[in-house]
Structure formats: structure tokens, C-alpha cells
PAKE-529326 format. One line per 8 residues: number of its first residue (from 1); their letters; for each residue z, y, x of N, C-alpha, C, O. Coordinates in Angstrom, 2 decimals, padded with zeros to 5 digits, always signed. Each point is the difference from the previous one (the first is absolute). Example, Ala and Ser with C-alpha at 12.3 -4.5 7.8 and 13.67 -1.06 7.14 Angstrom:
residues 2
1 = AS = +007.80:-005.69:+013.19:+000.00:+001.19:-000.89:+000.00:+001.20:+000.90:+000.66:-000.02:+001.04  -001.38:+001.07:-001.39:+000.06:+001.19:+000.82:+000.73:+001.09:-000.77:+000.17:+001.11:+000.51
***
This chain:
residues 202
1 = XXXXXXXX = +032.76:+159.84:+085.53:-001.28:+000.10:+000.73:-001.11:+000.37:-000.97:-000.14:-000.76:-000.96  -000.59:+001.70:+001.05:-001.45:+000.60:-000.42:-000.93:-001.25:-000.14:-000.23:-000.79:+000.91  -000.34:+000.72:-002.37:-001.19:-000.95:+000.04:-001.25:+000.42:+000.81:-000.83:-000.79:+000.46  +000.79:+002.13:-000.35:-001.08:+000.26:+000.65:+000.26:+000.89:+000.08:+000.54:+000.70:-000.85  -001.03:-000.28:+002.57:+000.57:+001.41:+001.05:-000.81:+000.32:+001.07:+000.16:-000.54:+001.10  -001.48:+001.83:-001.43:-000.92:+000.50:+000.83:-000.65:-001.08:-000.66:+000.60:-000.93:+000.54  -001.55:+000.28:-001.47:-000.88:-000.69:+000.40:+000.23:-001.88:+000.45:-001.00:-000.72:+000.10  +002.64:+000.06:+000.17:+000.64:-000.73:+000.04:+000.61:-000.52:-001.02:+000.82:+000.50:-000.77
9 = XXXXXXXX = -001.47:-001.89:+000.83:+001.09:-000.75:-001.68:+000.64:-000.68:+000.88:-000.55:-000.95:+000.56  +002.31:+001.47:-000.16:+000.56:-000.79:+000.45:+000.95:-001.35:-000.50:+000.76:-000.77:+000.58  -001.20:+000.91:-001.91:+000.53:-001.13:-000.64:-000.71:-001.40:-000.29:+000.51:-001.06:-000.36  -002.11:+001.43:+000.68:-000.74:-001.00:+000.80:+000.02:+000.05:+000.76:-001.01:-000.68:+000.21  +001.35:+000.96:+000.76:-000.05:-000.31:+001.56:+001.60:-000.95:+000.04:+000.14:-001.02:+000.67  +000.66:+001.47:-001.32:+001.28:-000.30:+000.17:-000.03:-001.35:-000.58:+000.85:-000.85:+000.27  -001.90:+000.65:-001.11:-000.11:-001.62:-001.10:-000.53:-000.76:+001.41:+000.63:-000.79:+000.72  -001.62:+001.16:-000.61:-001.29:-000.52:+001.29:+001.14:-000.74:+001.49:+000.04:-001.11:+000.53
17 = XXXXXXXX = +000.67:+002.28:-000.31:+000.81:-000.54:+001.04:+001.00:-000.96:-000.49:-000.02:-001.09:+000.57  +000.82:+001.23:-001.44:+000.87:-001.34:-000.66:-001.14:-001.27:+000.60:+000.06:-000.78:+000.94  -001.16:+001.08:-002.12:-000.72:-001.23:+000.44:-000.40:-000.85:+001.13:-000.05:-001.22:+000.14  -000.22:+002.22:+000.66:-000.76:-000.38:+001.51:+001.75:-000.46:+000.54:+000.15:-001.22:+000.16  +000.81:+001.89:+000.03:+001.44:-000.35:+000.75:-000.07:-001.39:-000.38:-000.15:-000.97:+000.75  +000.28:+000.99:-002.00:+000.00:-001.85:-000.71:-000.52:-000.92:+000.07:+000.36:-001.18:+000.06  -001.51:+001.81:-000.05:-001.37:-001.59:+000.69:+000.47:-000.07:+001.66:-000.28:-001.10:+000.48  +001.02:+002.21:+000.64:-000.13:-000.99:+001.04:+001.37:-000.29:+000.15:+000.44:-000.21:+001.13
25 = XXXXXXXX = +000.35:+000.18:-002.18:+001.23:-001.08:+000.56:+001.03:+000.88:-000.23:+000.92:-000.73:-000.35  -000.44:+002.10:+000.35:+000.75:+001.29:-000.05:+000.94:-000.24:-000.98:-000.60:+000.37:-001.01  +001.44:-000.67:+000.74:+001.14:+000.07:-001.20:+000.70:+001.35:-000.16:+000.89:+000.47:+000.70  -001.53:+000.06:-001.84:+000.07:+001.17:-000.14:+001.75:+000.44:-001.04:+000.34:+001.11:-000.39  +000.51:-002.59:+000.18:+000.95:+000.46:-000.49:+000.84:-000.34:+001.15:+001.16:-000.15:-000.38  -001.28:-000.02:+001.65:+001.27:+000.70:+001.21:+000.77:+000.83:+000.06:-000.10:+000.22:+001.21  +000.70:+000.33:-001.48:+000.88:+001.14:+000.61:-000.66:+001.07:+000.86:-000.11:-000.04:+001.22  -000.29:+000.94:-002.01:-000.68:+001.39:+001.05:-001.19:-000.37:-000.10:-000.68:+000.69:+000.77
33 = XXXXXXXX = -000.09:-001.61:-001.45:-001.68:+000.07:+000.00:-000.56:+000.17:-001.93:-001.13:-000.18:-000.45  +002.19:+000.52:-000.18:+000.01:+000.28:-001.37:-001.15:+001.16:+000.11:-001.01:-000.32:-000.63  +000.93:+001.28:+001.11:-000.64:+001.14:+000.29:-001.56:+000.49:-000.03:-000.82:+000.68:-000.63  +001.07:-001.85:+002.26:-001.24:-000.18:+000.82:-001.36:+000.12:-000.52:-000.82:+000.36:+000.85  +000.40:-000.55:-001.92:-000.78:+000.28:-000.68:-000.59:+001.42:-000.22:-001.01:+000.68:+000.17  +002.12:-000.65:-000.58:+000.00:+001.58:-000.69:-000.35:+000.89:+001.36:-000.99:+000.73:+000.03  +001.96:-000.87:+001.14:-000.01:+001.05:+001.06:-001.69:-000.39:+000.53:-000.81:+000.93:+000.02  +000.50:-001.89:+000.26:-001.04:-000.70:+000.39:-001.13:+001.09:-000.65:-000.60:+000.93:+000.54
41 = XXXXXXXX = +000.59:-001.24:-001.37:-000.90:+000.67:-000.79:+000.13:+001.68:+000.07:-000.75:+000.96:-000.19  +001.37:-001.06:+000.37:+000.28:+001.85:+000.40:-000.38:+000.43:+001.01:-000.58:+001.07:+000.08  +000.93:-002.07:+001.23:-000.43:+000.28:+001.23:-001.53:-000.05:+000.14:-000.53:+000.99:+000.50  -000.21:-001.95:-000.86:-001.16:+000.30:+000.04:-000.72:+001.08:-000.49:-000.90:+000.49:+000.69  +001.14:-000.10:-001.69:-000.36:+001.15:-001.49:+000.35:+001.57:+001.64:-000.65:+001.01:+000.27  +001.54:-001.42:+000.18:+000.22:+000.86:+001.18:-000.58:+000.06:+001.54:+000.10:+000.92:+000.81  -000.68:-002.06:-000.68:-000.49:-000.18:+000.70:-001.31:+000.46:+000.30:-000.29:+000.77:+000.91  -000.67:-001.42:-001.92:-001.05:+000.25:-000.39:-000.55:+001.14:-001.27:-000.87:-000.09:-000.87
49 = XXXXXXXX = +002.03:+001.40:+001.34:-000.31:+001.26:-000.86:-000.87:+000.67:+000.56:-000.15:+000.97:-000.75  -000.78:-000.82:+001.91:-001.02:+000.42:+000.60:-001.63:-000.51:-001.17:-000.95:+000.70:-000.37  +001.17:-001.76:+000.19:-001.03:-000.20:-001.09:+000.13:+000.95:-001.29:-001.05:+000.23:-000.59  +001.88:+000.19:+000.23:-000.19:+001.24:-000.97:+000.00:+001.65:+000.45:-000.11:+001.03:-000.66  +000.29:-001.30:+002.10:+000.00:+001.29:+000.15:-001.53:+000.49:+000.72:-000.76:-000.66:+000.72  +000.64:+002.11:-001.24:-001.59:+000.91:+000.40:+000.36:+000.53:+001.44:+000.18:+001.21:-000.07  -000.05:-001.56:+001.02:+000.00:+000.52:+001.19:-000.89:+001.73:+000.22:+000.41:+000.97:+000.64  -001.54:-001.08:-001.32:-000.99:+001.38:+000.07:+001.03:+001.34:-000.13:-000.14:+001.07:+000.60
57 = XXXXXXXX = +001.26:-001.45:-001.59:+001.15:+001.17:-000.47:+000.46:+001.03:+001.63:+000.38:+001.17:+000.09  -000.69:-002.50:+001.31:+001.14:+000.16:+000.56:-000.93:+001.43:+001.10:+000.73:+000.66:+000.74  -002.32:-000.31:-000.76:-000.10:+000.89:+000.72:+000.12:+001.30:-000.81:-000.47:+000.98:+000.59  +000.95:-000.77:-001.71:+000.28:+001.09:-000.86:+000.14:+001.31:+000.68:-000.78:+000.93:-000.19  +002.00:-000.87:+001.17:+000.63:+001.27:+000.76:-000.78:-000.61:+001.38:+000.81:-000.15:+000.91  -001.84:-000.14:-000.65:-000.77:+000.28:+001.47:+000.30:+001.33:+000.43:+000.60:+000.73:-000.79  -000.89:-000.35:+001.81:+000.34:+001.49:+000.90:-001.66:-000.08:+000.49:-000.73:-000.97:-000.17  +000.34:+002.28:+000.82:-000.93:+000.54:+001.23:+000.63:+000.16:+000.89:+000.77:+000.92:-000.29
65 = XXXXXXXX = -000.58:-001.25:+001.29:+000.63:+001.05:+001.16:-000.98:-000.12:+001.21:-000.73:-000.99:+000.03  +000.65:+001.88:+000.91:-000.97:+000.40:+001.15:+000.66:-001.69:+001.00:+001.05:-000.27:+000.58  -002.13:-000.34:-000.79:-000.04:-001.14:+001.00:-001.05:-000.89:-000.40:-000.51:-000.22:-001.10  +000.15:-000.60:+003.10:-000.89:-000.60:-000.25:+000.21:-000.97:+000.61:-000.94:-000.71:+000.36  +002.36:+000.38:-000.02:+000.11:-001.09:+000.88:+000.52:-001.03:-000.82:+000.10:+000.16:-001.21  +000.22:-001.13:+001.74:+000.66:-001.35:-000.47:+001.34:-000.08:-000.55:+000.87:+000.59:+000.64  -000.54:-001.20:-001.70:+001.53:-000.24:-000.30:+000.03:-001.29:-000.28:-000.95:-000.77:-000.20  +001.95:+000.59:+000.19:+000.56:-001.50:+000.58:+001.99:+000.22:-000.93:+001.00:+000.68:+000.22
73 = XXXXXXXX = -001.43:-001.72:-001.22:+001.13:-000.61:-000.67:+000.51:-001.34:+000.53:-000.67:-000.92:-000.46  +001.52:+000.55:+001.18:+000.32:-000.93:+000.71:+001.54:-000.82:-000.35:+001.02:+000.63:-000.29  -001.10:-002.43:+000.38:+001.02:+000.20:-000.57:+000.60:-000.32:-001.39:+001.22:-000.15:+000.02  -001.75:+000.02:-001.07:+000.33:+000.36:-001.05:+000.32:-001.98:-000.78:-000.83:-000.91:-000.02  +002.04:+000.87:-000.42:+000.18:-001.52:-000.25:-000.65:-000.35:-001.59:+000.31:+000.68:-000.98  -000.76:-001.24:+000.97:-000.11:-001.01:-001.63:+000.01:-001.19:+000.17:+000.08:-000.63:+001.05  -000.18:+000.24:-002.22:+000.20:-001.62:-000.21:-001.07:+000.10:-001.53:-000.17:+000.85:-000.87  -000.49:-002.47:+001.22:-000.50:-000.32:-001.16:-000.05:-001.45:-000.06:+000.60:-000.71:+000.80
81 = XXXXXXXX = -001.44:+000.21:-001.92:+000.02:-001.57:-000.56:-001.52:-000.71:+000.08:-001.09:+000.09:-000.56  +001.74:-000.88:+001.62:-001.84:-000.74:+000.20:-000.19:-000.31:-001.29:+000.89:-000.39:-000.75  -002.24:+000.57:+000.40:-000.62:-000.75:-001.43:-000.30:-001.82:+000.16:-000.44:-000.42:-001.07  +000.53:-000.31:+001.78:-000.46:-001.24:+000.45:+001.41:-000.55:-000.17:+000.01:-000.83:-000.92  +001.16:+001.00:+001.46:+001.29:-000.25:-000.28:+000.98:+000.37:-000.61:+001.02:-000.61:-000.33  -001.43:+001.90:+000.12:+001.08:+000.98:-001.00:+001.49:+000.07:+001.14:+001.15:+000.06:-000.44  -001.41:-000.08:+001.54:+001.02:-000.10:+001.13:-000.10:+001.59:+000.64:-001.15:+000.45:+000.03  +002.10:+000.35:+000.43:-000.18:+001.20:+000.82:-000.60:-000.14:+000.74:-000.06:-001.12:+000.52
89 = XXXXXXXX = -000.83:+002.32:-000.03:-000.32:+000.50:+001.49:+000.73:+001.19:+000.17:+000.71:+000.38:-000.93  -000.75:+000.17:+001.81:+000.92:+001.30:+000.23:-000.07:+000.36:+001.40:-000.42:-000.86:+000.79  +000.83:+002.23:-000.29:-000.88:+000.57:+001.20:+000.42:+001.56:-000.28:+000.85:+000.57:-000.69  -002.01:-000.14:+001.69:+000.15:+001.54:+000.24:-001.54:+000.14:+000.37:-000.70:-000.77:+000.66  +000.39:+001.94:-001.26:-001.38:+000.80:-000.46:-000.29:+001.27:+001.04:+000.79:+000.94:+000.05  -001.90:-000.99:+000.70:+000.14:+001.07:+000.53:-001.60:+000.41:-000.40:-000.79:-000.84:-000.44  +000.41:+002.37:+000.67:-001.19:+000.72:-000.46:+000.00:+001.31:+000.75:+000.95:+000.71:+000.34  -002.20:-000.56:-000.17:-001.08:+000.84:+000.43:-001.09:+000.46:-000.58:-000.94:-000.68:-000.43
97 = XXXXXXXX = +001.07:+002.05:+000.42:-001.11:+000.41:-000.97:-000.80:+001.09:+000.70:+000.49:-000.02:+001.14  -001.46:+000.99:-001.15:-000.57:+000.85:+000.31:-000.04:+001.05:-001.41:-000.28:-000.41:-001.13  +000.51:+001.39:+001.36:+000.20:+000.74:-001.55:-001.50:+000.30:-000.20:-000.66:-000.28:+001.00  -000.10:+000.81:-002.11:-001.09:+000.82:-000.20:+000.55:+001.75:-000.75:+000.92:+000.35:-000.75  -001.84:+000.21:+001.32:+000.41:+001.35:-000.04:+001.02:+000.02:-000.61:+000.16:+000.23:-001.20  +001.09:-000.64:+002.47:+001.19:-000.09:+000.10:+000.68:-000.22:-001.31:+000.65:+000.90:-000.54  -000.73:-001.52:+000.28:+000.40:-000.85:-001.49:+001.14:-001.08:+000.57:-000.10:-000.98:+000.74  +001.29:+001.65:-001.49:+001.47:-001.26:+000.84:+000.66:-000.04:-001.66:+000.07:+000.70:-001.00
105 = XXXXXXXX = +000.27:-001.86:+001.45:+001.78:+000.09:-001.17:+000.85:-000.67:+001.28:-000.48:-000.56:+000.99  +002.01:+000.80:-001.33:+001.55:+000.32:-000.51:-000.44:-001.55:+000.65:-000.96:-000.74:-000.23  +002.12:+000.63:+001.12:+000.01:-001.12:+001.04:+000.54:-000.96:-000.92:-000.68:-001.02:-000.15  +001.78:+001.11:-000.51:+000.46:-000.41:-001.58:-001.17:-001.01:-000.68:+000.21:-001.20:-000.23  -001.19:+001.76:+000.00:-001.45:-000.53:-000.91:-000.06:-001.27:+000.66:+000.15:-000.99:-000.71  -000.38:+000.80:+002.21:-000.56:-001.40:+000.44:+000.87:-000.99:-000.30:-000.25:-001.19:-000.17  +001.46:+001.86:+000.12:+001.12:-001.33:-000.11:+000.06:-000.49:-001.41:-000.16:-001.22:-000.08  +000.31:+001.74:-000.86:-000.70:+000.15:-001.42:-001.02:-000.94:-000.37:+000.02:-000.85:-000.89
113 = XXXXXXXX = -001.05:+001.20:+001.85:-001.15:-000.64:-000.40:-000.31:-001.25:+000.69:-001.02:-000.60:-000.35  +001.91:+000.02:+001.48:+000.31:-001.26:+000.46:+000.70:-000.83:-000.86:-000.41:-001.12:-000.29  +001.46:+001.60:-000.13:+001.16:-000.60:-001.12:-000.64:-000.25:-001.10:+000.22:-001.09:-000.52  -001.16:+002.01:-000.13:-000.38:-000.40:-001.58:-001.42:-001.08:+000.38:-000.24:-000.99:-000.68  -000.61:+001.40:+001.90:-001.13:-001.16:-000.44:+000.80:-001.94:+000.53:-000.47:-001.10:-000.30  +001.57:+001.37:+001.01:+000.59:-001.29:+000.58:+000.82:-000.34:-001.46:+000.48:-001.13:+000.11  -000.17:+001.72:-001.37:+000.36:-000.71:-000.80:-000.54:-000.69:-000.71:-000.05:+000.25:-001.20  -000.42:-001.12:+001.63:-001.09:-000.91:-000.89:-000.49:-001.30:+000.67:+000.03:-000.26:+001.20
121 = XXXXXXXX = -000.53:-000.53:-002.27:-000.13:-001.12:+001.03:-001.05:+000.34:+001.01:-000.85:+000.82:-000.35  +000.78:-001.35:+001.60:-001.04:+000.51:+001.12:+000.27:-000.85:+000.85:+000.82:-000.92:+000.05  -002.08:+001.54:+001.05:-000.33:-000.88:+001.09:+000.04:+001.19:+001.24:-000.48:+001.11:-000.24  +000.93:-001.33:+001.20:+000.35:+000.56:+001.29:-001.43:+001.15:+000.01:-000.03:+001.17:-000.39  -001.10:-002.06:+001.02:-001.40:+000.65:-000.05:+000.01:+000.44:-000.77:+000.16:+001.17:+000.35  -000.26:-001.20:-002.05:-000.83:+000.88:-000.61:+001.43:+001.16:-000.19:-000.71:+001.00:-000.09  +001.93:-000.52:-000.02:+000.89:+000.71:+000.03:-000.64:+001.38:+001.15:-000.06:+001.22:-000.13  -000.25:-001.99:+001.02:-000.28:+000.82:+001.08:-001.32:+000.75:-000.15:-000.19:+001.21:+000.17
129 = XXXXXXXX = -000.66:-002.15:-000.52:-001.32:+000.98:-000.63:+000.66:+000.78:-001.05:+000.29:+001.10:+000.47  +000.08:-001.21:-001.71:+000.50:+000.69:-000.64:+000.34:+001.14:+000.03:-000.39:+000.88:-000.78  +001.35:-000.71:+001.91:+001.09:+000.53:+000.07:-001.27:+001.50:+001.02:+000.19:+001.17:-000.34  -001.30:-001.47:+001.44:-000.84:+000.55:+000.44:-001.36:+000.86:-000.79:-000.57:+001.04:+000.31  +000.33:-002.15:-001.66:-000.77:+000.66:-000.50:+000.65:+000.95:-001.24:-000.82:+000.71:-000.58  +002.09:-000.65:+000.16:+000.55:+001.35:-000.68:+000.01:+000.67:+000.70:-000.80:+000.90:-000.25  +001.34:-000.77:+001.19:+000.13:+001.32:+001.16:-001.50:+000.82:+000.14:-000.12:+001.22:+000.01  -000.84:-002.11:+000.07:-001.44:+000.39:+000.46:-000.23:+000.40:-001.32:-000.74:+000.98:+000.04
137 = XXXXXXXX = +001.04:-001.30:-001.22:-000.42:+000.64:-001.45:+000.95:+001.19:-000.15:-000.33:+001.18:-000.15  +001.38:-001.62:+000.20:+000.92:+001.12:-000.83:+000.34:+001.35:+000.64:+000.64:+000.87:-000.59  -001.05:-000.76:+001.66:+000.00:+001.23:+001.79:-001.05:+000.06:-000.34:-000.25:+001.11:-000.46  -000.84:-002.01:+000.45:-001.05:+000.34:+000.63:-000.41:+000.08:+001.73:-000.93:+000.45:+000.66  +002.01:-001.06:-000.43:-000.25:-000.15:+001.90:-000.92:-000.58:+000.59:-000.67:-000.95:-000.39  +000.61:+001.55:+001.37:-001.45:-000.07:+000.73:+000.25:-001.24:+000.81:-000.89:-000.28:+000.81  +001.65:-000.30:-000.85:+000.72:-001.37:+000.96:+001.10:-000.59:-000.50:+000.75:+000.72:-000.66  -000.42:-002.00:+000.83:+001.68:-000.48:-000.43:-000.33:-001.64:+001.04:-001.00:-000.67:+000.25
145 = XXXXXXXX = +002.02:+000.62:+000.00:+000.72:-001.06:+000.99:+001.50:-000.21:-000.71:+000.93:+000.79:+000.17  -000.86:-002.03:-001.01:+000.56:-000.80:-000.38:+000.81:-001.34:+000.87:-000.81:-000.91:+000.18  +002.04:+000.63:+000.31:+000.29:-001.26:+000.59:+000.84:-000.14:-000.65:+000.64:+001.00:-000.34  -000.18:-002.57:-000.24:+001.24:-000.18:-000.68:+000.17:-001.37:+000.91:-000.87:-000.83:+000.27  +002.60:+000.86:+000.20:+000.39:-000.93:+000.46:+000.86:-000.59:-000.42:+001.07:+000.58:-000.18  -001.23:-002.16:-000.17:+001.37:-000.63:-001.16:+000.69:-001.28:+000.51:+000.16:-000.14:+001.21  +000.19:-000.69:-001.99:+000.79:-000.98:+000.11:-000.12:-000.97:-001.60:+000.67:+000.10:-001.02  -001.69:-000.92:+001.33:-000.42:-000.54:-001.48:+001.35:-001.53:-000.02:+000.16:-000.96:+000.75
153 = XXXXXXXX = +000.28:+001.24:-001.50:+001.09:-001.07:-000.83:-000.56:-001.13:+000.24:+000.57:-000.82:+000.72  -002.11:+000.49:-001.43:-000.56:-001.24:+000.06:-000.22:-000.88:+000.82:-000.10:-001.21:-000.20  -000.01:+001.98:+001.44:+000.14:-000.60:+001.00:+001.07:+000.05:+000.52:-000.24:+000.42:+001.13  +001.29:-000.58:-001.23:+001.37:-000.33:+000.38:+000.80:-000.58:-000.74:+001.05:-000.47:+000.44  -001.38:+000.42:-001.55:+000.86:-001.21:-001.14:-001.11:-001.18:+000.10:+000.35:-001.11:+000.40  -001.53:+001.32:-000.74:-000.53:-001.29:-000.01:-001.28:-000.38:+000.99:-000.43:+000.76:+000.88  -000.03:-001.90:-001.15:-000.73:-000.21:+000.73:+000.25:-000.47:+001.61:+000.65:-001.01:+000.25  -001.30:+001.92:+000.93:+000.01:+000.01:+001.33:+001.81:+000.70:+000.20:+000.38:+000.16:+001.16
161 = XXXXXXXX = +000.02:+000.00:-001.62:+001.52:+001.10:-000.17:-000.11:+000.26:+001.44:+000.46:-000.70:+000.90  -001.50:+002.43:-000.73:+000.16:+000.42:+001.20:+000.51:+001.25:+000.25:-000.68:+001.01:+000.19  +001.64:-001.08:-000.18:+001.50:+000.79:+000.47:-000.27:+001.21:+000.61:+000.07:-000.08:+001.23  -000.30:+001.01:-001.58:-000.25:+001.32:+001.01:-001.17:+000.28:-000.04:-000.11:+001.07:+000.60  -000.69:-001.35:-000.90:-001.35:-000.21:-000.27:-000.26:+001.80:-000.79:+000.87:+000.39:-000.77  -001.90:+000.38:+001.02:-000.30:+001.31:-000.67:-001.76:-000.23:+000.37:-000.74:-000.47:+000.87  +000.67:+001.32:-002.46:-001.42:-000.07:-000.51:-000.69:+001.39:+000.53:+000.83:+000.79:-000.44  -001.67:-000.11:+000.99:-000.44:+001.39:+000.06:-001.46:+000.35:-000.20:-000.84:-000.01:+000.90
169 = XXXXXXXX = +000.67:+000.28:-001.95:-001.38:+000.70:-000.69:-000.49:+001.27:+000.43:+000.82:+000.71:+000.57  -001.90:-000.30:-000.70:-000.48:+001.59:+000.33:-001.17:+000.07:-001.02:-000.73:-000.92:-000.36  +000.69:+002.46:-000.09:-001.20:+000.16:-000.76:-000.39:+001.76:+000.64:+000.76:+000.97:+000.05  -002.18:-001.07:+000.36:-000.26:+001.46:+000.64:-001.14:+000.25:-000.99:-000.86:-000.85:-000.25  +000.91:+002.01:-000.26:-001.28:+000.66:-001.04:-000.33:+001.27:+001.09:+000.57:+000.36:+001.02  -001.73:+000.11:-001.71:-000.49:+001.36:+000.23:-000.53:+000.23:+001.37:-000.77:-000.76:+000.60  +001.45:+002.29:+000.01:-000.35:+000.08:+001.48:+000.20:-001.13:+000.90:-000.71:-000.38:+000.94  +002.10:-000.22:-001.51:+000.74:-000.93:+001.25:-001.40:-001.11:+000.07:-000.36:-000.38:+001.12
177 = XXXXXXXX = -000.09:+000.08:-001.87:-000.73:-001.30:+000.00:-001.47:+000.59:+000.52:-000.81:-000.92:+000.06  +000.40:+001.87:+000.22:-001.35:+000.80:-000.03:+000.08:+000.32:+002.07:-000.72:-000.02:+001.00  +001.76:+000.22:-001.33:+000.64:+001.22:+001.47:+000.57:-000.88:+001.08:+001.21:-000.18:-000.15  -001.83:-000.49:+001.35:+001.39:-000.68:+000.91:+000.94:+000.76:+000.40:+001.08:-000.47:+000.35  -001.37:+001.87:-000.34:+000.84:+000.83:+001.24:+001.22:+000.50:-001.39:+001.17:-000.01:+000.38  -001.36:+000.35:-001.65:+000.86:-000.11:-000.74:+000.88:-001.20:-000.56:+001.20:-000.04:-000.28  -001.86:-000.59:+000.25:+000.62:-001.96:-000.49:+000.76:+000.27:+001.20:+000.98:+000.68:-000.30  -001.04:-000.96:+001.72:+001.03:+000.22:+001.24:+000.75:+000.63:-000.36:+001.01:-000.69:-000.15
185 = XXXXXXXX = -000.67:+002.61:-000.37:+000.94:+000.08:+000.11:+000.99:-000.22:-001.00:+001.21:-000.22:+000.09  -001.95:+000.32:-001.03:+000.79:-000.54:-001.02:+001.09:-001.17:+000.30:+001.21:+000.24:-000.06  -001.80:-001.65:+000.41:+000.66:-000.65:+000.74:+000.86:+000.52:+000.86:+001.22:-000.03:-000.18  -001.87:+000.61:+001.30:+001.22:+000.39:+000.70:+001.42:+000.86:-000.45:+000.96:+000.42:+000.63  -001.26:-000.40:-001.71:+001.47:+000.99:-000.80:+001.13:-001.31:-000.40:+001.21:-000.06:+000.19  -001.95:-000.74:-000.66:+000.98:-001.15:-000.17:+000.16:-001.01:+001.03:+000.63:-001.04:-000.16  -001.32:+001.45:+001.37:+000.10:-000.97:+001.55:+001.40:+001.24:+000.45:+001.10:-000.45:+000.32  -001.29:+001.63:-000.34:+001.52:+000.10:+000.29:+000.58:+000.25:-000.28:+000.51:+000.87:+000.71
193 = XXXXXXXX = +000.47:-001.27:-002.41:+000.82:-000.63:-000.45:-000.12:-001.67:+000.35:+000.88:-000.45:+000.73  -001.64:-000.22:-001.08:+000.43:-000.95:+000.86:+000.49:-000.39:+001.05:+000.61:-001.07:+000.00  -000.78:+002.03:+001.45:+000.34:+000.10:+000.92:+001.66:-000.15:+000.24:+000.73:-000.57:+000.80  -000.59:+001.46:-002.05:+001.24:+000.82:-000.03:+001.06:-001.28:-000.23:+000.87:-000.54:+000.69  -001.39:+000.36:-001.92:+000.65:-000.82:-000.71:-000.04:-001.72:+000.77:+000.87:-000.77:-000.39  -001.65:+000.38:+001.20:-000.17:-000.99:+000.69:-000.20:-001.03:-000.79:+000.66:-001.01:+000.27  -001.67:+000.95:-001.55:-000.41:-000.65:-000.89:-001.64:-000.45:-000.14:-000.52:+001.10:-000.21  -000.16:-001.72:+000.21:-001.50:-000.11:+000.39:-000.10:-000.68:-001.44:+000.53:-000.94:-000.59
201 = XX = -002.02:+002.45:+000.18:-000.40:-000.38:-000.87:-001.41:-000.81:-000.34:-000.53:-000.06:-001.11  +000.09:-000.50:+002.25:-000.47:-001.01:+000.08:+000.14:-001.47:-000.07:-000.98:-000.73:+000.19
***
């Protein structure tokens, strides 16, 4: 294992976790938990590789093309790590944008750019702003409609343990927030996929 990889000393992290396993009780010479440490420490270093990464890289190959209507990335799964518990949330991302003088990227980019800002520690809400105000920087779009819908761990391992339970955020910039008759349809692009899908993202 690499003492240090991207920016990662995983051989402190790998000390750090020994430690923490040990203070709550973990007997780390079992059979098959010799490791644990080590992988432990890797997984996070993997987890939370969105903190080293420049997202700005990702509107590089933007396009023009003749349009002025709405697109709609719908759909799209990640997972990330509440910062309060260090426990998953995880879900599916859907978006709406309005281009400016037709300014698009590569349907590819959003999923990209869901995956790298969810690697890191975070919070449902601010992921979702996040995830609305690159789009509105890095396009330059004249609108974005953001919903992410999840399933936070924390609340199902501990606490209230409520079983089925899903979290759903929205963040609207630009026209959408300026415009009712645009904020509507926008919405309405992901009212029917919902439809479809018989899923309420409310």
C-alpha cells in the first residue's frame, strides 16, 4: 500500500482506523479483520476523492447547437456520505437546465458532475445547491432545476429507524426562479417521468 496517493496518507489513515476499531471494542486479530484497516482506509481515500477533484475541467468540450428549449437529465444514481454520521445517503439526481445561446454538454458531463461533487463528505441540501450552481457557472444557463431524491442511512440504522423513509431536495437558479411559467415547465418535464415511473417526487 502507497504512503501517500493523490494527496492521501493512507498509512495514516490506516494507523487512525486501527485506533478508532480498538477503542470501540473491534478485535482486530480475528480471522479476516487483519486487513480492515488498511481496506478501510482505502475506501474512504475513495470515497471522498471528489474533494481533490476540479470539477471546472468538466465543461471543457461544451457544444453550441441551435436550441432554446429545455433539457432534462433524469435519473442519474449516486451515492454519498453524510458529514454528521459519516453514514451513506444515496438516490438518483435529476436536472433541468435552460441552455444560453445554446450552450449544452455531452449528457455524459451531468453524470460526471453528480458523481464527483457527491464524493465527499456532504449534506443532501447543500449537494443539491451545488450540484445547480456549477451548471449555472460552468454553461452559463439561463435556468437549472436541480431535485435529488435519496435514502439517508442515518435514519434507518439509527435513531427513529424509519424504514423506507426518502429525503427530496430541490434547488432552482436563474430563469426558473425569476419565471413561473418557466419554473412550471421545467417541473413539468420531471412531473412526467414521474408519472411514468409512478414515483412522487414530493
Amino acid at each position: 500500500m502507497e504512503q501517500a496517493q493523490a494527496g492521501i496518507d493512507l498509512r495514516r489513515a490506516e494507523r487512525a482506523m486501527r485506533e478508532f476499531l480498538t477503542a470501540v471494542g473491534i478485535d482486530l486479530a480475528v480471522q479476516g479483520m487483519e486487513e480492515t484497516p488498511a481496506r478501510t482506509a482505502e475506501l474512504y481515500a475513495e470515497l471522498f476523492s471528489g474533494l481533490r477533484s476540479d470539477v471546472r475541467g468538466l465543461w471543457a468540450n461544451a457544444m453550441t447547437e441551435k436550441t432554446d428549449g429545455l433539457i432534462a437529465v433524469r435519473m442519474i444514481p449516486f451515492h454519498s456520505v453524510c458529514e454528521h454520521h459519516l453514514l451513506p445517503f444515496f438516490g438518483t439526481a435529476h436536472i433541468v437546465y435552460r441552455p444560453h445561446a445554446g450552450r449544452v454538454a455531452g449528457f455524459g458531463i451531468f453524470t460526471q458532475l453528480v458523481d464527483l461533487m457527491a464524493r465527499r463528505p456532504q449534506l443532501q441540501e447543500r449537494l443539491t445547491e451545488d450540484i445547480a450552481r456549477e451548471i449555472e457557472r460552468g454553461l452559463g444557463a439561463e435556468g437549472v432545476l436541480v431535485v435529488l431524491g435519496a435514502q439517508q442511512l442515518c435514519m434507518t440504522m439509527r435513531g427513529e429507524r424509519a424504514h423506507g423513509t426518502r429525503t427530496t431536495t430541490s434547488a432552482c437558479r436563474g430563469i426558473f426562479r425569476e419565471d413561473k411559467a418557466m419554473e412550471l415547465q421545467a417541473w413539468q418535464m420531471l412531473g412526467e417521468w414521474d408519472r411514468a415511473e409512478n414515483i412522487s417526487l414530493s
